[in-house]
C-alpha positions in Angstrom: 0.0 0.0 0.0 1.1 3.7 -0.3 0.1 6.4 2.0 -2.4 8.7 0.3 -4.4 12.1 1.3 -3.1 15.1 2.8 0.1 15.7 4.4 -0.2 15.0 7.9 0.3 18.2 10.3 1.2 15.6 13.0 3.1 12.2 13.3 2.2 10.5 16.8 4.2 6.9 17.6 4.0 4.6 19.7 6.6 4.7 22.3 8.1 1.2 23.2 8.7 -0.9 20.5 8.6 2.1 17.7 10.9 4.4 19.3 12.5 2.6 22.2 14.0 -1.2 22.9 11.2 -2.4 24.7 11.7 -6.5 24.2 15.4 -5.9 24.8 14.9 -3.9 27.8 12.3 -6.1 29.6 14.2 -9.6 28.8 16.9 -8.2 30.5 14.8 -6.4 33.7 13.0 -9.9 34.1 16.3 -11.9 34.0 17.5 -9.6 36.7 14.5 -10.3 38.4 14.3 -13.9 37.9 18.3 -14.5 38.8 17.5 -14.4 42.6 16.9 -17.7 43.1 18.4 -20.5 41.7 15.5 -22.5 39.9 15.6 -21.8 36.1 12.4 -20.4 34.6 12.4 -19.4 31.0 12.1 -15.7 30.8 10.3 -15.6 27.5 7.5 -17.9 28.7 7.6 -15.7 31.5 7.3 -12.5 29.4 4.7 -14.0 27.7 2.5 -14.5 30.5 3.1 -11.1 32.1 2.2 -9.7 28.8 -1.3 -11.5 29.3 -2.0 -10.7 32.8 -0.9 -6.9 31.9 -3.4 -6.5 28.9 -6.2 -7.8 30.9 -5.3 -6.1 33.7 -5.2 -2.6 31.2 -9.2 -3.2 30.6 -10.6 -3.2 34.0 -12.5 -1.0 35.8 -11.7 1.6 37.7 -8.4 2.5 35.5 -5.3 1.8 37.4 -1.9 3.3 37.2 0.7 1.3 34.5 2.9 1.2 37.6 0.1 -0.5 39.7 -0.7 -2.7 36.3 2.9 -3.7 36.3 3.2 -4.8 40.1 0.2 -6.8 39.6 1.0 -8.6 36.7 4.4 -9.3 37.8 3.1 -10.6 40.7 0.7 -12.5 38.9 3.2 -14.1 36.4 5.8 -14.5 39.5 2.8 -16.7 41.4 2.4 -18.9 38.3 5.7 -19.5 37.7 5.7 -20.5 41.7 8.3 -17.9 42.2 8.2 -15.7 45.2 7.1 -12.3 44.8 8.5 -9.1 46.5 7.4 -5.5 45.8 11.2 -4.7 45.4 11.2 -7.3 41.6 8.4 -4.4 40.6 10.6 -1.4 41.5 13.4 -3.2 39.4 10.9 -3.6 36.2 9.3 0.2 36.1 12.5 1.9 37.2 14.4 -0.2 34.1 11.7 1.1 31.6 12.5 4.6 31.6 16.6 3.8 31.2 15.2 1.5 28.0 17.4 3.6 24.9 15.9 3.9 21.6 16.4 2.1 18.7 19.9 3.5 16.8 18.1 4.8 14.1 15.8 6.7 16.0 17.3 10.2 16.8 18.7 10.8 13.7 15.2 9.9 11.5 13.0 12.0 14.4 15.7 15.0 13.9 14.9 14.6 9.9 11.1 14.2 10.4 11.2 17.9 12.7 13.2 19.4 10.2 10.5 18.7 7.7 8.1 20.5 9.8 6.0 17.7 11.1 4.9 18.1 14.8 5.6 15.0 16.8 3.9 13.4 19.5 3.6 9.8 21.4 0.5 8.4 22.5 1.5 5.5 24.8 0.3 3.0 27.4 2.5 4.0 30.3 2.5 6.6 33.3 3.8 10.5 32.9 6.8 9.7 35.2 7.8 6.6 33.8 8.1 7.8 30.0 10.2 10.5 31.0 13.4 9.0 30.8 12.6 7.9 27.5 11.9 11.0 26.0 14.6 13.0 27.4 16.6 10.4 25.4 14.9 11.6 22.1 17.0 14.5 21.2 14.2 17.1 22.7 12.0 17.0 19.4 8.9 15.7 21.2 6.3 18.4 20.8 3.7 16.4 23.3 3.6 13.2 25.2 0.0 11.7 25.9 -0.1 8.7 28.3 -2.7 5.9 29.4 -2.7 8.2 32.6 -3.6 11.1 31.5 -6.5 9.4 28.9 -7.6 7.2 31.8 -7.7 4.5 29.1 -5.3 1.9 27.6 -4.5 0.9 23.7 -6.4 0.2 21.9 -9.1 1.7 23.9 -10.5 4.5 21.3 -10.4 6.1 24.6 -7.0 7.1 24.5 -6.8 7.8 21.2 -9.8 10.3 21.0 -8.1 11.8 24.3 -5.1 12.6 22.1 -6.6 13.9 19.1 -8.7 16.8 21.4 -5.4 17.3 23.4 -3.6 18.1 19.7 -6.7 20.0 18.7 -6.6 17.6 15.3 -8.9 15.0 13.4 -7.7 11.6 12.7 -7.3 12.9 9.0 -4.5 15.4 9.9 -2.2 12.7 11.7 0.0 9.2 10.3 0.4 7.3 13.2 3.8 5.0 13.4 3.8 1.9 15.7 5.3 -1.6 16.2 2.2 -2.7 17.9 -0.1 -4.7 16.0 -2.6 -5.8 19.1 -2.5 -2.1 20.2 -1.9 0.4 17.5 -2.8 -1.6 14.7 -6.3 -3.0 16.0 -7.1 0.6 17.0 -6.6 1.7 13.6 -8.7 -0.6 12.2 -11.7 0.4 14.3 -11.0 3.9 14.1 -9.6 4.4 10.7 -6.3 6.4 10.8 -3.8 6.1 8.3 -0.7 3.8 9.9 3.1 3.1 9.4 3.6 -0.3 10.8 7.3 -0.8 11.7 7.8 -4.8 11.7 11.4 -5.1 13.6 11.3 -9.2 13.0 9.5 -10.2 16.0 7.1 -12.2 14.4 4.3 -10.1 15.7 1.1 -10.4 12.9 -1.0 -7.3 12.3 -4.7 -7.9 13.2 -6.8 -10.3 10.7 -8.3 -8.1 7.8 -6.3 -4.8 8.5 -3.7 -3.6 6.5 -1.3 -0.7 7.5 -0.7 2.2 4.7 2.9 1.6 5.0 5.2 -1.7 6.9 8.6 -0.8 7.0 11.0 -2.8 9.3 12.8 0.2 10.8 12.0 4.0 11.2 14.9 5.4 9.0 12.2 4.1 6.2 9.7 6.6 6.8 11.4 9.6 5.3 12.1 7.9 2.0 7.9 7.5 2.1 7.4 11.0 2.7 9.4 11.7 -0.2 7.3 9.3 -2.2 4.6 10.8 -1.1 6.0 14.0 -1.7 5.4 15.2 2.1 9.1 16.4 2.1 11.9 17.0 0.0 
């Protein structure tokens, strides 16, 4: 597909996963966290059951904190896995996301994207304190940050979505929205109807049955050579 209409006054991204190493940084906080007692546990089936408790955990009602979401599925996952849990291994998990880097390509392509005059915000599924770190990493080209706590909602709630459209003053048609998250982002988009750049980083991670992005690129240093298709920059 090629991305078509107007050019977009605003890019929003996902944060973890788009921008910053997210899979990388959480193998290696739940390694840390697993490594205190001998007994080896797999950390990707572990990961993988974390990530379950934490997206049902993101629906309920009344909204909780990601910090309170991440406690309780790691507690959660560490009671399956008949590990011991101590509030200390959730401390270790949210204070390693916001040390998580970007991706290498990621500066350097948001500094080209600025230049071109787009506005730039993330619209992610984390807390206002924990996402700081990773934006003060960014090169300080962040126009806005909207978080699950300031929407109340989590991806791919439309929630959170319509939250940061009214907080940018914009209509989905003024906006290209790059993620790595097809169960988030990507099933949002197909309820909602925004044009997407999917960026596919190899980790086998499908997009959403019937849905197809407007662009899939494999990193973000792509996404200036489809402006310039699309004749959105020089």
């Amino acid at each position: 597909m090629t991305l078509t209409g107007p050019r977009p006054d605003w890019l929003t991204f996902d944060c973890y996963g788009t921008l910053i190493q997210w899979d990388e940084g959480l193998m290696a906080a739940i390694t840390e966290i697993l490594s205190k007692e001998a007994e080896t546990v797999d950390p990707k089936a572990f990961i993988s059951t974390f990530d379950r408790y934490e997206h049902a955990l993101e629906v309920e009602r009344p909204h909780r904190s990601f910090r309170e979401v991440s406690a309780l599925a790691l507690e959660k996952t560490m009671m399956a896995f008949g590990r011991a849990f101590a509030p200390e291994d959730a401390d270790v998990l949210t204070g390693s996301i916001g040390r998580m880097p970007p991706f290498p390509e990621v500066v350097d392509t948001l500094r080209q994207l600025k230049a071109a005059g787009f506005k730039l915000a993330i619209i992610s599924n984390t807390d206002d304190a924990i996402i700081a770190g990773n934006v003060a990493q960014l090169g300080g080209v962040i126009d806005r940050v909207i978080t699950a706590e300031q929407a109340g909602a989590y991806k791919p709630s439309a929630q959170i979505f319509h939250h940061a459209w009214k907080s940018l003053g914009i209509s989905p048609e003024e906006l290209v929205h790059i993620c790595a998250s097809p169960h988030l982002d990507l099933a949002a988009a197909r309820e909602l109807g925004f044009r997407t750049i999917w960026i596919d980083r190899g980790t086998g991670r499908k997009r959403p049955e019937g849905y197809r992005p407007d662009e899939h690129v494999p990193t973000l240093d792509h996404v200036p050579g489809l402006f310039r298709a699309a004749h959105w920059m020089q």
